[in-house]
C-alpha positions as CSV (number, residue, x, y, z in Angstrom):
1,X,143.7,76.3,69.9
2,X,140.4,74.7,67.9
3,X,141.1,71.3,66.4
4,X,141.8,72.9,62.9
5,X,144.4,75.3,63.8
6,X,146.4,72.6,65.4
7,X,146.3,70.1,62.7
8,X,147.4,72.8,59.7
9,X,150.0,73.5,62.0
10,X,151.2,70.2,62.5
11,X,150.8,69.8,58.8
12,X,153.4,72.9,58.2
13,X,155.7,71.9,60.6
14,X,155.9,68.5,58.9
15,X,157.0,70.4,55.6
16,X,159.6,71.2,57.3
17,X,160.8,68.2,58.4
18,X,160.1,68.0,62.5
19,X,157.5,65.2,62.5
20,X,154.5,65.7,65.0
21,X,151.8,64.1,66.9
22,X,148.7,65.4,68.5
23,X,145.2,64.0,70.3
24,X,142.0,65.3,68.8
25,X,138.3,64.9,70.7
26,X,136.9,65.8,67.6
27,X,137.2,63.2,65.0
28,X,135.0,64.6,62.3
29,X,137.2,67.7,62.3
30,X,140.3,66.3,62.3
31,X,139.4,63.6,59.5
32,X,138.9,66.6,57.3
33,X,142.0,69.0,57.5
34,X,143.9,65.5,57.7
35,X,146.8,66.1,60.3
36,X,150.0,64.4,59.9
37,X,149.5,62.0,63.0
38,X,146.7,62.0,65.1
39,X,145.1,59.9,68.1
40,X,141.0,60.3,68.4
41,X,140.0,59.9,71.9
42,X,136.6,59.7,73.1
43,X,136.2,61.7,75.9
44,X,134.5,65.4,75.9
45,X,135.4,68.4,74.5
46,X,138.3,70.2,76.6
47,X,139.5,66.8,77.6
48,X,141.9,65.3,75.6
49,X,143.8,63.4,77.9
50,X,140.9,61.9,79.9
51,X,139.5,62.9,83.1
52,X,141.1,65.7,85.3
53,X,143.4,64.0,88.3
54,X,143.7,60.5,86.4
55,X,147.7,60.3,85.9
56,X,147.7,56.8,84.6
57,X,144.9,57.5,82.1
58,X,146.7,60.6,80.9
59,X,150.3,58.9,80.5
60,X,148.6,56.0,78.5
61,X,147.2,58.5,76.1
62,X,149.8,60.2,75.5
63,X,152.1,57.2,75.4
64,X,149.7,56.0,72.3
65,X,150.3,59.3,71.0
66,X,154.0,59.5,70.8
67,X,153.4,55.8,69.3
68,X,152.3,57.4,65.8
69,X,155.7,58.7,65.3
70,X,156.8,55.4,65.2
71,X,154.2,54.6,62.8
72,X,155.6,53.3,59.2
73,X,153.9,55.0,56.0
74,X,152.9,58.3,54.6
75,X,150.6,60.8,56.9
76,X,148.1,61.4,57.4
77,X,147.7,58.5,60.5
78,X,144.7,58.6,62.2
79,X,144.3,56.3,65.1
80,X,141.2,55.2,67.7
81,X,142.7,55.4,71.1
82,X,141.8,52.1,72.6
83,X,142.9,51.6,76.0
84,X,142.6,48.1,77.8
């Protein structure tokens, strides 16, 4: 699914009261339809979660991702993964 898709999506859903989370490579996308909670990775389109065959990477990111539920305050939340 393209970047906008998911986040009007995720927006819907919200208005109906399951929250959501999702990781976006495209940041200049995603700060325009304004999802409810997203995580902006840097890493290449198609890639999300990182490089293929990385399990510790991937867990981490989405780890950061589930994170934004517990995030306090309105949506839309829109956080720069940083990873140590």
């Amino acid at each position: 699914m393209c970047h906008q898709t998911v986040g009007l999506v995720a927006g819907e859903i919200e208005k109906r009261g399951i929250a959501t989370t999702s990781v976006s490579v495209l940041a200049e996308v995603t700060r325009k339809v304004r999802p409810p909670r997203t995580l902006l990775a840097d890493y290449p389109l198609g890639y999300p979660l990182g490089r293929p065959d990385d399990p510790a990477l991937q867990t981490a990111i989405l780890r950061a991702a589930f994170a934004l539920l517990e995030r306090p305050g309105p949506p839309p939340v829109l956080e720069e993964l940083r990873l140590p």
